[in-house]
MDTraj code that builds the backbone (N, CA, C; nanometers):
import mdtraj as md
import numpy as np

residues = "UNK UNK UNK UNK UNK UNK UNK UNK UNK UNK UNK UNK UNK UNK UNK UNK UNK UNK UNK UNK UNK UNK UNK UNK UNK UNK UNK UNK UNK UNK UNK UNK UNK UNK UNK UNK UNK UNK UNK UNK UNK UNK UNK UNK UNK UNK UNK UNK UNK UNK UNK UNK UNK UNK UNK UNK UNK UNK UNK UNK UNK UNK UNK UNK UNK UNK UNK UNK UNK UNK UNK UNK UNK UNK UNK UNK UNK UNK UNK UNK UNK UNK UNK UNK UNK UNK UNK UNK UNK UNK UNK UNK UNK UNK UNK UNK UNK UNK UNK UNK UNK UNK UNK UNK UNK UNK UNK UNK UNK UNK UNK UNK UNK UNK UNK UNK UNK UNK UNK UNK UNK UNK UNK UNK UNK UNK UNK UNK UNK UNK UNK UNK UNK UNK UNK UNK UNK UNK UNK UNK UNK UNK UNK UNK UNK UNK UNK UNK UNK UNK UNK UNK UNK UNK UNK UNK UNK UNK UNK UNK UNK UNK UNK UNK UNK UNK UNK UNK UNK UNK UNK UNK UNK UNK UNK UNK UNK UNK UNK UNK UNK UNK UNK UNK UNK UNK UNK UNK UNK UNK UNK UNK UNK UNK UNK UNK UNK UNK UNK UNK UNK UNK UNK".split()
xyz = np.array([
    [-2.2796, 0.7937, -0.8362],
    [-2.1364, 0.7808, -0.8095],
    [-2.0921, 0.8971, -0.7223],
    [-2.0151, 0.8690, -0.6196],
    [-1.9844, 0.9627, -0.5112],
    [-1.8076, 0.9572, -0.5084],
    [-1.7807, 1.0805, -0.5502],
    [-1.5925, 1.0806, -0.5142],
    [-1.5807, 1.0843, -0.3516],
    [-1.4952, 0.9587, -0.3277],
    [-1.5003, 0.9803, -0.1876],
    [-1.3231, 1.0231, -0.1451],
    [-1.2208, 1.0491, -0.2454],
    [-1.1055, 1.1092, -0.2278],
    [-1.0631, 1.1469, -0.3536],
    [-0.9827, 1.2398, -0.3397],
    [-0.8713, 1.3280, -0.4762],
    [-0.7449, 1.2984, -0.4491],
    [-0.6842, 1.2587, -0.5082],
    [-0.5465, 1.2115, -0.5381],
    [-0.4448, 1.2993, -0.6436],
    [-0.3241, 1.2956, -0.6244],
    [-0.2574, 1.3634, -0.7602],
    [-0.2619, 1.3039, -0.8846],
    [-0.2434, 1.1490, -0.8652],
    [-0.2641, 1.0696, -0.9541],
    [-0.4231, 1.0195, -1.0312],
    [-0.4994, 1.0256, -0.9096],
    [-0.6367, 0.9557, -0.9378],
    [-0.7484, 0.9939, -0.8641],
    [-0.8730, 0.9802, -0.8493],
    [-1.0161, 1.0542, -0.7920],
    [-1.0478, 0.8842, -0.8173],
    [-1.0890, 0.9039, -0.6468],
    [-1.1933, 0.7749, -0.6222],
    [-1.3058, 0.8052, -0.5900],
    [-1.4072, 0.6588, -0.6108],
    [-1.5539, 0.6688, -0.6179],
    [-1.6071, 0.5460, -0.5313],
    [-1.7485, 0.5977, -0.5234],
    [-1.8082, 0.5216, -0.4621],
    [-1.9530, 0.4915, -0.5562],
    [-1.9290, 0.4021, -0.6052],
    [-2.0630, 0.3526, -0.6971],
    [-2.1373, 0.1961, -0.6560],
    [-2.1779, 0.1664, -0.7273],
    [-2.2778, 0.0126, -0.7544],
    [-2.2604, -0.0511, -0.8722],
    [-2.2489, -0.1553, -0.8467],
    [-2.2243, -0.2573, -0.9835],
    [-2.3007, -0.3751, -0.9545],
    [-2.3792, -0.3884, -1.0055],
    [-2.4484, -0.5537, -1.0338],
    [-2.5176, -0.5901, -0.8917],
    [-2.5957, -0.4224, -0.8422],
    [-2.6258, -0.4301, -0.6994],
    [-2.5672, -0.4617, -0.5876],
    [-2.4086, -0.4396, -0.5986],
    [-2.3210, -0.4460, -0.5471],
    [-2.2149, -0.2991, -0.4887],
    [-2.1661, -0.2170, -0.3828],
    [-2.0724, -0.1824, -0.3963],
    [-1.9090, -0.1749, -0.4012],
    [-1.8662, -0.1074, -0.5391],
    [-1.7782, -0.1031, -0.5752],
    [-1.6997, 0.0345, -0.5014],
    [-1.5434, 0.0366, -0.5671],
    [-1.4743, 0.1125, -0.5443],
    [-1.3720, 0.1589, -0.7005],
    [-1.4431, 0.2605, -0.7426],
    [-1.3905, 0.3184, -0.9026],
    [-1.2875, 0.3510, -0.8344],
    [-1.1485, 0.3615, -0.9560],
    [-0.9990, 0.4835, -0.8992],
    [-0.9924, 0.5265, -1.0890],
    [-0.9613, 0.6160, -1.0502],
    [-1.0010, 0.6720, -1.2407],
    [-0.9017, 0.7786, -1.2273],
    [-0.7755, 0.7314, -1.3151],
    [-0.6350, 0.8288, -1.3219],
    [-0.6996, 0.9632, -1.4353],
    [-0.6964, 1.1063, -1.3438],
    [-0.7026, 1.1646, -1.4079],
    [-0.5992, 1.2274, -1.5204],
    [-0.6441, 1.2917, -1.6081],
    [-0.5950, 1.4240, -1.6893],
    [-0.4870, 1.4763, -1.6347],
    [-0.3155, 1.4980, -1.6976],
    [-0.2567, 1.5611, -1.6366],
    [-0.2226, 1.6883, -1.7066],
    [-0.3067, 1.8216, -1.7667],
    [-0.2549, 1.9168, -1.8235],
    [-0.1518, 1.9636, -1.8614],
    [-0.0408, 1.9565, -1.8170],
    [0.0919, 2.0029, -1.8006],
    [0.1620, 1.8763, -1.9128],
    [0.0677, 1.7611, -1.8996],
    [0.1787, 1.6875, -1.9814],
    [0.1446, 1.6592, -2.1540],
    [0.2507, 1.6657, -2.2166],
    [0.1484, 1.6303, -2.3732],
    [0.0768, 1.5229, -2.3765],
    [-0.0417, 1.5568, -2.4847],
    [-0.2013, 1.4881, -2.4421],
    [-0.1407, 1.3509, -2.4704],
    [-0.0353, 1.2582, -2.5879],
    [-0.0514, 1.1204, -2.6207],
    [0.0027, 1.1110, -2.5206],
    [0.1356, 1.1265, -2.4198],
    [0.2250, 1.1096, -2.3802],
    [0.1157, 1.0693, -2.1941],
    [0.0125, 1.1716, -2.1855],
    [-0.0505, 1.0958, -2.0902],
    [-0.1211, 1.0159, -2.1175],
    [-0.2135, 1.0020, -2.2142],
    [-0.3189, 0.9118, -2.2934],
    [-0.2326, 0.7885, -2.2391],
    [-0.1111, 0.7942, -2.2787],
    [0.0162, 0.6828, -2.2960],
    [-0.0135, 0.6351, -2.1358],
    [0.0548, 0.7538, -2.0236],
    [0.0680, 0.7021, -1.8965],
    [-0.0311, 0.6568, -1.8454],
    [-0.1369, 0.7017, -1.8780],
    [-0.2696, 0.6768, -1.7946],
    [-0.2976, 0.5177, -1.8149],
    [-0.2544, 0.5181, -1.9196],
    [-0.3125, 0.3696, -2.0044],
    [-0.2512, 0.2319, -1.9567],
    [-0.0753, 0.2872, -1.9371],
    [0.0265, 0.1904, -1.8892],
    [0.0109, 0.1787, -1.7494],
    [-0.0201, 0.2698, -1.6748],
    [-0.0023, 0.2724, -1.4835],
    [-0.1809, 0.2246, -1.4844],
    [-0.2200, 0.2140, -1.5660],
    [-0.3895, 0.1841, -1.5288],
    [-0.3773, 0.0229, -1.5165],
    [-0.3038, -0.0193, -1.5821],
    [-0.2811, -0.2125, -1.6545],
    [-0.1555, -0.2405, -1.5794],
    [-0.0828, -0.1172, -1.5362],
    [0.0073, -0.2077, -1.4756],
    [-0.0356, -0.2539, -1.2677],
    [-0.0585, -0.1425, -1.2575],
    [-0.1653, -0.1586, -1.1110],
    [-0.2711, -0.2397, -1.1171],
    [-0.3350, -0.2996, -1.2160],
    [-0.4355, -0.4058, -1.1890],
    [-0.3164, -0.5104, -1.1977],
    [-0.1827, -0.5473, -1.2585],
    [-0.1313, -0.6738, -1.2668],
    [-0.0678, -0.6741, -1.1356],
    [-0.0217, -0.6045, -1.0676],
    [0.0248, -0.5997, -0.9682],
    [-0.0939, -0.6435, -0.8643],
    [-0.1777, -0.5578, -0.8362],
    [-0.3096, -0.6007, -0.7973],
    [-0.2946, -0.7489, -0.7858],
    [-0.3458, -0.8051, -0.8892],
    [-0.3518, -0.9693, -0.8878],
    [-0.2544, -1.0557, -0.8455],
    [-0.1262, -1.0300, -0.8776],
    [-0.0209, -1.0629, -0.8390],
    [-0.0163, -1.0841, -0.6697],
    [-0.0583, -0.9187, -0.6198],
    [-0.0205, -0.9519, -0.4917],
    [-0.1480, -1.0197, -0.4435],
    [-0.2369, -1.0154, -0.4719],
    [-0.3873, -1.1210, -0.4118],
    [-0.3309, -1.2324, -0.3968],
    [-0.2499, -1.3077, -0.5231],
    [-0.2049, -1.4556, -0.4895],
    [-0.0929, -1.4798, -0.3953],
    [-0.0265, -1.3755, -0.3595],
    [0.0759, -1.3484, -0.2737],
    [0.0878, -1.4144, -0.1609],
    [-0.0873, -1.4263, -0.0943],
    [-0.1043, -1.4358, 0.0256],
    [-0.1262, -1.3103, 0.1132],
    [-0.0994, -1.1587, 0.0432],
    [-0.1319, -1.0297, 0.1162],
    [-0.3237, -1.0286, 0.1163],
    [-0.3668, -0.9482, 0.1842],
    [-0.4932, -0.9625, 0.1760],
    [-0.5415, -0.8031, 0.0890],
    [-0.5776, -0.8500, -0.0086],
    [-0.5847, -0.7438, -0.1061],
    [-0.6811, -0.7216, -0.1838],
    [-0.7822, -0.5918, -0.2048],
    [-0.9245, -0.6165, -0.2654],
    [-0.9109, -0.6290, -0.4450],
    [-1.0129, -0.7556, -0.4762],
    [-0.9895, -0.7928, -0.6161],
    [-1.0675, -0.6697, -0.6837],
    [-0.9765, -0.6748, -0.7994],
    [-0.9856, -0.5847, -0.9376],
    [-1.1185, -0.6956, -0.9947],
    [-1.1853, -0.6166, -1.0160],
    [-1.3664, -0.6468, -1.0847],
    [-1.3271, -0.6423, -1.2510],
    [-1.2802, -0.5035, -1.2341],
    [-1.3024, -0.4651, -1.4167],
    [-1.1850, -0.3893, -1.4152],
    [-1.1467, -0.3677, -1.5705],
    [-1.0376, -0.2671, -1.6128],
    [-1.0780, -0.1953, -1.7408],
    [-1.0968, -0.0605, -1.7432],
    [-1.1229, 0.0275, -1.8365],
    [-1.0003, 0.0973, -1.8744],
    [-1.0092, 0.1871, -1.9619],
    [-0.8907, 0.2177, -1.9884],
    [-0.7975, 0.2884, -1.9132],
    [-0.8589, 0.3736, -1.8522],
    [-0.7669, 0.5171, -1.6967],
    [-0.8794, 0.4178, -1.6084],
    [-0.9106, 0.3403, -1.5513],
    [-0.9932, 0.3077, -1.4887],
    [-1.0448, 0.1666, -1.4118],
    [-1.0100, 0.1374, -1.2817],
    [-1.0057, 0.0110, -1.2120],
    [-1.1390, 0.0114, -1.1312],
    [-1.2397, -0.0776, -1.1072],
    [-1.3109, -0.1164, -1.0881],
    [-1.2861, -0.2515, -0.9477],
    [-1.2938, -0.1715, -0.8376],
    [-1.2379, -0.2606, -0.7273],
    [-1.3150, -0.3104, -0.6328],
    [-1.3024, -0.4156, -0.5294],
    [-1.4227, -0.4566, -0.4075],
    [-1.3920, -0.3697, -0.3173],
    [-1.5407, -0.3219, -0.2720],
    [-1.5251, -0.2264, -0.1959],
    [-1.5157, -0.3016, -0.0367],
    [-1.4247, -0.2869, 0.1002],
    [-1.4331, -0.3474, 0.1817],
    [-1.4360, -0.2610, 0.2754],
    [-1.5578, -0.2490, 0.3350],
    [-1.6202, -0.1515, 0.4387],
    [-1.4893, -0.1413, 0.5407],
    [-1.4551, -0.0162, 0.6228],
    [-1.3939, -0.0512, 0.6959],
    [-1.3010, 0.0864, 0.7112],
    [-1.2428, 0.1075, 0.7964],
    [-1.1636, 0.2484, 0.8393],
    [-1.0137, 0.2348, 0.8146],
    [-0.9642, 0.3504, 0.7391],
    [-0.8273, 0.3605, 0.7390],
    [-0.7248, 0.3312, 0.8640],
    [-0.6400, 0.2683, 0.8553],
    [-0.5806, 0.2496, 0.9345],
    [-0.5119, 0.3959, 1.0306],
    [-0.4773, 0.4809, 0.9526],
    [-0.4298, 0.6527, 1.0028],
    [-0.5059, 0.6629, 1.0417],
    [-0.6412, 0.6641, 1.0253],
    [-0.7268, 0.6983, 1.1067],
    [-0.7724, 0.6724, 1.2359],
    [-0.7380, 0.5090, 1.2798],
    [-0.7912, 0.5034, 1.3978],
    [-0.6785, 0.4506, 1.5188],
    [-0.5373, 0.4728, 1.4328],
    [-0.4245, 0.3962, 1.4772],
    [-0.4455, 0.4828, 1.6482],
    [-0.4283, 0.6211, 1.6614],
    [-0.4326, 0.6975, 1.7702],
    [-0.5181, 0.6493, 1.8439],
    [-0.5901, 0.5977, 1.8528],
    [-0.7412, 0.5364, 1.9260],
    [-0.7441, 0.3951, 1.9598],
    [-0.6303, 0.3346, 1.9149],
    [-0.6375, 0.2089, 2.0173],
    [-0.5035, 0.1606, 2.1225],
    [-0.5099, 0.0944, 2.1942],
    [-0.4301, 0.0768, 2.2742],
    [-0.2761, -0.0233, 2.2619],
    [-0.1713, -0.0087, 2.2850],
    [-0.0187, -0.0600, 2.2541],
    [-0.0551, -0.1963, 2.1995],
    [-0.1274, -0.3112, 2.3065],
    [-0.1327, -0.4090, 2.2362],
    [-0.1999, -0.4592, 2.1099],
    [-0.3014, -0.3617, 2.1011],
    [-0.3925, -0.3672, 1.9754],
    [-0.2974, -0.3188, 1.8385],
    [-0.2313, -0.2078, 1.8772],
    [-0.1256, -0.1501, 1.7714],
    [-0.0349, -0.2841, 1.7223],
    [-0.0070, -0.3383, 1.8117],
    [0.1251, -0.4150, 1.8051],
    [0.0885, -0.5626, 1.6820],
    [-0.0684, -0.5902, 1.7283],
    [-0.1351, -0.7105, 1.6436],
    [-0.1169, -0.7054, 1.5337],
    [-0.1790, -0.5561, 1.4973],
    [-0.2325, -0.4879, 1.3669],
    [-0.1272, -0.4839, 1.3105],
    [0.0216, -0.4213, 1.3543],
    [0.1256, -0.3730, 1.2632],
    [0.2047, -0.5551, 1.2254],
    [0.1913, -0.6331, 1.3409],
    [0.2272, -0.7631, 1.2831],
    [0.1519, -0.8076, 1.1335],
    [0.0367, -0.8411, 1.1632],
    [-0.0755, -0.8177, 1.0263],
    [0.0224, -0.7617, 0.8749],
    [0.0317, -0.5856, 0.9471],
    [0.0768, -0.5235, 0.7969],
    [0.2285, -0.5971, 0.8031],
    [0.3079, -0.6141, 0.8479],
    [0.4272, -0.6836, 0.8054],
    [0.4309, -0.8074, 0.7604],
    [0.3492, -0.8982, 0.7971],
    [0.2817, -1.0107, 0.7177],
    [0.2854, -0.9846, 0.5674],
    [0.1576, -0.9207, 0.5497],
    [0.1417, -0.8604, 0.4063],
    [0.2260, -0.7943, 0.3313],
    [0.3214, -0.7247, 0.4385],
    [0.4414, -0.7213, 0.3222],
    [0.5219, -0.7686, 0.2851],
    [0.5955, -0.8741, 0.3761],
    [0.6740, -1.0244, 0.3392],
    [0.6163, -1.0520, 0.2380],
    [0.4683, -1.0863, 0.2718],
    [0.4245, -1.1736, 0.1081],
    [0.4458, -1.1649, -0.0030],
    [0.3961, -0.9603, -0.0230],
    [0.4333, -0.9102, -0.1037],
    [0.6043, -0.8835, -0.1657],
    [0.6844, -0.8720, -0.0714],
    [0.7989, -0.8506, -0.1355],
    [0.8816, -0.9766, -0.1717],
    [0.7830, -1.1365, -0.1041],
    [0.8488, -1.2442, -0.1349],
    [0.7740, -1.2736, -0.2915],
    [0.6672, -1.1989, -0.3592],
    [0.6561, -1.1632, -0.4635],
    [0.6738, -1.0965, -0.5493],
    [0.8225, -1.0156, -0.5376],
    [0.8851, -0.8849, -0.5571],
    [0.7995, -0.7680, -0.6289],
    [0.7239, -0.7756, -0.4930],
    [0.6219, -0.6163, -0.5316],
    [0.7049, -0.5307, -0.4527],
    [0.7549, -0.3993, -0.4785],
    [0.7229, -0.3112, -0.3914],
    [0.6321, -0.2108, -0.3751],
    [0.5378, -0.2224, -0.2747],
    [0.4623, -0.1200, -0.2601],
    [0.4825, 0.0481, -0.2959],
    [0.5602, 0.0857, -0.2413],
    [0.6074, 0.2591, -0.2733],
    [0.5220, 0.3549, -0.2471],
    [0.4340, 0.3200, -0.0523],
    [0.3987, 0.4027, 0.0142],
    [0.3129, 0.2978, 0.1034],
    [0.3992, 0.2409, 0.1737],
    [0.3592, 0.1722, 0.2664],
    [0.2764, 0.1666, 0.4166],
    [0.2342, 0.2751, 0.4483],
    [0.2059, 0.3554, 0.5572],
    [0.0496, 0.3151, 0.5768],
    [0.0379, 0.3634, 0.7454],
    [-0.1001, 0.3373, 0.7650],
    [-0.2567, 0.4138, 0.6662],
    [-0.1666, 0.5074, 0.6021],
    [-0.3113, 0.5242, 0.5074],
    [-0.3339, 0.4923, 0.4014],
    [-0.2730, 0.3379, 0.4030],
    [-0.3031, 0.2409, 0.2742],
    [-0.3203, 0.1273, 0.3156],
    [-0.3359, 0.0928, 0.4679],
    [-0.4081, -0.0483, 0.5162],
    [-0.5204, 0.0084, 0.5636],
    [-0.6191, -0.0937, 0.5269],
    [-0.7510, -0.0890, 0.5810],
    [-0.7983, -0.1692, 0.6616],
    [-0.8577, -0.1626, 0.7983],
    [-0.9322, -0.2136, 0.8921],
    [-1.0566, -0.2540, 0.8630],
    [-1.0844, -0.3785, 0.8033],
    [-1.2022, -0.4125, 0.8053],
    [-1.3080, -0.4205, 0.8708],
    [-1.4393, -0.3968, 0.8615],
    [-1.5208, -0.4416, 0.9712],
    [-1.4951, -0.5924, 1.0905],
    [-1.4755, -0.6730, 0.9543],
    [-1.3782, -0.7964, 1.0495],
    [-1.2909, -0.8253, 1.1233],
    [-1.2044, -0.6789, 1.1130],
    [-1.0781, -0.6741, 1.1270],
    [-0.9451, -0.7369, 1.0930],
    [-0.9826, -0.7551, 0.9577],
    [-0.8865, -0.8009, 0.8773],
    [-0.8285, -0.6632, 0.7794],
    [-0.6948, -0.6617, 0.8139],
    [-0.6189, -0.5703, 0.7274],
    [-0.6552, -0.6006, 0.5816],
    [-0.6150, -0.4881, 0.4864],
    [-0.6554, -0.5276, 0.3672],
    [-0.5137, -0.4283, 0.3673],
    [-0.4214, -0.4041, 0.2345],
    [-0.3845, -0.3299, 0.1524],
    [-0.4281, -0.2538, 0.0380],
    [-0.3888, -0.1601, 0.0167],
    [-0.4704, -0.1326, -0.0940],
    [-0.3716, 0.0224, -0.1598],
    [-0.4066, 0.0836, -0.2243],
    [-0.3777, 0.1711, -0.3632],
    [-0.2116, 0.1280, -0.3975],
    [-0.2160, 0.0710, -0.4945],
    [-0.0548, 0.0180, -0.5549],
    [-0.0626, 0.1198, -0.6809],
    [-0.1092, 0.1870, -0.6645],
    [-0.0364, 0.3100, -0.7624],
    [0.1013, 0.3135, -0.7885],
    [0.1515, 0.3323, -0.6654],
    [0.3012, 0.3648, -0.6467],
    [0.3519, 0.2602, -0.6672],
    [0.3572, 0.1313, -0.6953],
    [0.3831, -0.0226, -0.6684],
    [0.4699, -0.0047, -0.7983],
    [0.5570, -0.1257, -0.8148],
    [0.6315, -0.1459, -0.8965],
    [0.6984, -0.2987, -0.8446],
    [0.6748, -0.3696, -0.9780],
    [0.7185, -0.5353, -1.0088],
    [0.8988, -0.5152, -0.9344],
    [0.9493, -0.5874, -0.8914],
    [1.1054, -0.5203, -0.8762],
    [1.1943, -0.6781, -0.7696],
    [1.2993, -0.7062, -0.8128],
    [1.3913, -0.7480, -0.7233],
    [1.4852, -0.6508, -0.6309],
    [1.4653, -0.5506, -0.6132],
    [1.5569, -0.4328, -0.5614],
    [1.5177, -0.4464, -0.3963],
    [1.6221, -0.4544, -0.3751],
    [1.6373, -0.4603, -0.2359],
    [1.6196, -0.3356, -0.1798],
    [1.6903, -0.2662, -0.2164],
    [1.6812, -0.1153, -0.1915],
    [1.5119, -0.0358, -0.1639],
    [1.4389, -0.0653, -0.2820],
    [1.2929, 0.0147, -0.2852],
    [1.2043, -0.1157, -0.1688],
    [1.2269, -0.2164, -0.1606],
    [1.1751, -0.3361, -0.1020],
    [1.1755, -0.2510, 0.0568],
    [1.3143, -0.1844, 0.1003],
    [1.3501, -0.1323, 0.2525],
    [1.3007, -0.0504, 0.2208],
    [1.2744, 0.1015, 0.1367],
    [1.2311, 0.1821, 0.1399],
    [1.0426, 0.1685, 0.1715],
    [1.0149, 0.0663, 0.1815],
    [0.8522, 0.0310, 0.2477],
    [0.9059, 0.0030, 0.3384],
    [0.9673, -0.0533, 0.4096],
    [0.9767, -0.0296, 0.5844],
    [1.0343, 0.1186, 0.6654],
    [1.1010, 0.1680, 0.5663],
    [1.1693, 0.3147, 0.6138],
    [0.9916, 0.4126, 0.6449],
    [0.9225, 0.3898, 0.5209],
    [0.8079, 0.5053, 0.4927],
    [0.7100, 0.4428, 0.6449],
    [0.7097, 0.2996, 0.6713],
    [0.6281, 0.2680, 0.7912],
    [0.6824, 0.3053, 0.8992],
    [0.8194, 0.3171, 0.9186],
    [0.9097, 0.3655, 1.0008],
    [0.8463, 0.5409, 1.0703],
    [0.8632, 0.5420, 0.9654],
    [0.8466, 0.7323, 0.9741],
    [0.6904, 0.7576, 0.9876],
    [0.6124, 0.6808, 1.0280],
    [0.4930, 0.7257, 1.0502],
    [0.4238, 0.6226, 1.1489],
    [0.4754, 0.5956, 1.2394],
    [0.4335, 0.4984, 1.3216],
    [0.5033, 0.5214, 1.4519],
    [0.4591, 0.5490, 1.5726],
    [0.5099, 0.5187, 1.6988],
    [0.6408, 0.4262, 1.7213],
    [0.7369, 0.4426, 1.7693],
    [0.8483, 0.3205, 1.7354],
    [0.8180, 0.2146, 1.7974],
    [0.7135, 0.1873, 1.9418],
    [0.7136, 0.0657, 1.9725],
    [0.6285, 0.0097, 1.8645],
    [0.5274, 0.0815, 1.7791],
    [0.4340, -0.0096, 1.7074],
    [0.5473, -0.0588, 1.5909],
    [0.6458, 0.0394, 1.5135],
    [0.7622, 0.0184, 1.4188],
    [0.8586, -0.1190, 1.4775],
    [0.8360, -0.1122, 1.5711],
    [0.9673, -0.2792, 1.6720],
    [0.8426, -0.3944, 1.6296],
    [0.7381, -0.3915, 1.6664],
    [0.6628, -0.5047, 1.6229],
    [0.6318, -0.5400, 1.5119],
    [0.6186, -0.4284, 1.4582],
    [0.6000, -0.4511, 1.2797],
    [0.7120, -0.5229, 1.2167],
    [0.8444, -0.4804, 1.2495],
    [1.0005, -0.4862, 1.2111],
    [1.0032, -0.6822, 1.2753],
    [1.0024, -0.6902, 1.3866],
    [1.0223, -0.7968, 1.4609],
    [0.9142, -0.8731, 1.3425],
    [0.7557, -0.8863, 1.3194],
    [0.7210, -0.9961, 1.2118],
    [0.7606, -0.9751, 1.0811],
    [0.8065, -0.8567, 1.0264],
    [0.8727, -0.9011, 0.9012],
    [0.9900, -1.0194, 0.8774],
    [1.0528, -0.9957, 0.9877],
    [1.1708, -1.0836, 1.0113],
    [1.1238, -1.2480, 0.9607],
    [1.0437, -1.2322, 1.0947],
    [0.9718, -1.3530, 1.1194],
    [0.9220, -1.4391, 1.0106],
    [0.8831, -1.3172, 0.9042],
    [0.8085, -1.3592, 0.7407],
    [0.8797, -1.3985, 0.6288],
    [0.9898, -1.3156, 0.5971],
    [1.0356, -1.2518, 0.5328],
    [1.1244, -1.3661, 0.5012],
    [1.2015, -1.4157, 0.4279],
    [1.3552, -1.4885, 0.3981],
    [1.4059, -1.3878, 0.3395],
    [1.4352, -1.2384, 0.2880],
    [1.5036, -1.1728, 0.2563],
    [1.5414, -1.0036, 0.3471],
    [1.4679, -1.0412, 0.4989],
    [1.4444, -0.9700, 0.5798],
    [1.5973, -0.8874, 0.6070],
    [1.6576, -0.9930, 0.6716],
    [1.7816, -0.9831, 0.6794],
    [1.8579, -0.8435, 0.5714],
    [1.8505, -0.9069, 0.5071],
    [1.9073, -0.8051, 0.3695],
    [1.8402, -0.6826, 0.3686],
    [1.7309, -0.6246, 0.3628],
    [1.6054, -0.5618, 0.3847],
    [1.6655, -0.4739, 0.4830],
    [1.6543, -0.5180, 0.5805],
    [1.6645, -0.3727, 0.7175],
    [1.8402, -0.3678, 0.6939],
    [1.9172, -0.4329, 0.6466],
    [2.0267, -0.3662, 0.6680],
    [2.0547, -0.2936, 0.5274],
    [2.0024, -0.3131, 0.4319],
    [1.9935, -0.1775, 0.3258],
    [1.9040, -0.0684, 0.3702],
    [1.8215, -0.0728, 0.4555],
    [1.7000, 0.0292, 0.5250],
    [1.8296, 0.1117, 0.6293],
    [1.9109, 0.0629, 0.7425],
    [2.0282, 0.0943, 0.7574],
    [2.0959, 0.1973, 0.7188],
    [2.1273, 0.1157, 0.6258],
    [2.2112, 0.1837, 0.4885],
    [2.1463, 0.3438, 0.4302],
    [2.0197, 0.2892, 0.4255],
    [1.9626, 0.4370, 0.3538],
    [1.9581, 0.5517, 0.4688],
    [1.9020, 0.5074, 0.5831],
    [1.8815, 0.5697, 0.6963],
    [2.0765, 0.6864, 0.6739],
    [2.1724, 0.6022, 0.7127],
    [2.2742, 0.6427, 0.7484],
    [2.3342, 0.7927, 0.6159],
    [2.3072, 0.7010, 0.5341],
    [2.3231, 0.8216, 0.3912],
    [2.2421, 0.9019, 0.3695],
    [2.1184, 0.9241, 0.4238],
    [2.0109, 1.0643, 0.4468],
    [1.9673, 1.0523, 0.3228],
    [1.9332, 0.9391, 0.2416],
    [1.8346, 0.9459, 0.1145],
    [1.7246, 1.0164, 0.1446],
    [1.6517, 0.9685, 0.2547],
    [1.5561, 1.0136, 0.3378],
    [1.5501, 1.0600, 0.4797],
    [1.5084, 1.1472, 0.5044],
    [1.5244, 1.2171, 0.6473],
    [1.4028, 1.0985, 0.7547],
    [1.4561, 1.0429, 0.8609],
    [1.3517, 0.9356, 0.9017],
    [1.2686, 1.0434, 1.0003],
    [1.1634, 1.0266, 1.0296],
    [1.1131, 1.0856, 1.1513],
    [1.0905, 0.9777, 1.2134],
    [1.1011, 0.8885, 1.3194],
    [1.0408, 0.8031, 1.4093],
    [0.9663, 0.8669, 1.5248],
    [0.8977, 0.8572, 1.5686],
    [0.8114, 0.9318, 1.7055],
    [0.8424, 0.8433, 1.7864],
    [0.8547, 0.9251, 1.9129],
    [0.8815, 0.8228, 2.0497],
    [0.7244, 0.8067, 2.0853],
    [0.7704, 0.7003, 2.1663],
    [0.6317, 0.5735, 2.2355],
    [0.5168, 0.7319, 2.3063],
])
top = md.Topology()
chain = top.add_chain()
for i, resn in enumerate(residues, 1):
    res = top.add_residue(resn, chain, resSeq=i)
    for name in ("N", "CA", "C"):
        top.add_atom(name, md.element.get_by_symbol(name[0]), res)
traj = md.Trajectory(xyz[None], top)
């Protein structure tokens, strides 16, 4: 088993299962907090991220299936393939523009399944060898009708994306979405009241 990232929340792995590779996420130990009280969290955010998980698979988002569930501990398909942050700088406007349609796809789906993600950004889509986007760590995710946290995943893609790639992304949510509408003008809304400070980067 190989940790291939550290998280605040969780340490991922790289193992084998059934001559297969997998992808462990195993919520660590939080010292600071009393021991039942994490025993508690670890246990609830471990079961509630695999239901979400499944949830959004049927969504129509393209999302790697949950194998197994241990107790702090998800057992996921591993899908070869490069972070999206990673190689976004390295390809060219129209290639950007495909890809970010893709992730706005997947998030219509998802929020027409009232997931919200709650860190929507390129270093949680994955580029497959196929080149099929995948989504992936719903840690942060939460079941929700809230319009509000629903825009706050387009604000966080906002702020980390080139704005022409942010206009194409924005333009297929629309396209996806039946609650789009509502969506960017509470995103608007948040923008204008400084919940969050936006950074957009020019082209």
């Amino acid at each position: 088993m190989r940790r291939i990232s550290q998280g605040a929340e969780s340490d991922v792995y790289l193992d084998r299962l059934f001559n297969m590779e997998i992808v462990i996420k195993q919520r660590v130990v939080k010292k600071y907090r009393i021991l039942e009280l994490d025993t508690q969290l670890r246990y609830e955010r471990t079961r509630s991220e695999a239901k979400i998980m499944a949830i959004a698979s049927g969504s129509g988002a393209y999302v790697p299936r949950v194998f197994l569930i241990k107790r702090y501990s998800l057992f996921i398909e591993h899908i070869e393939g490069d972070m999206l942050s990673k190689i976004i700088s390295s390809m060219k406007a129209p290639e950007i523009n495909n890809i970010m349609e893709d992730a706005a796809f997947d998030l219509a789906a998802l929020h027409k399944s009232n997931i919200a993600h709650g860190d929507y950004t390129p270093a949680n889509l994955l580029l497959s060898k196929s080149k099929r986007l995948y989504v992936i760590d719903f840690g942060l995710s939460q079941q929700t009708n809230s319009i509000e946290e629903k825009a706050m995943d387009l604000l966080l893609m906002k702020r980390s994306v080139p704005l022409g790639a942010y206009l194409a992304f924005e333009d297929s949510y629309k396209k996806n979405c039946t609650m789009a509408v509502e969506v960017i003008k509470r995103l608007k809304h948040i923008e204008i009241r400084g919940r969050y400070q936006t950074r957009t980067l020019a082209i």
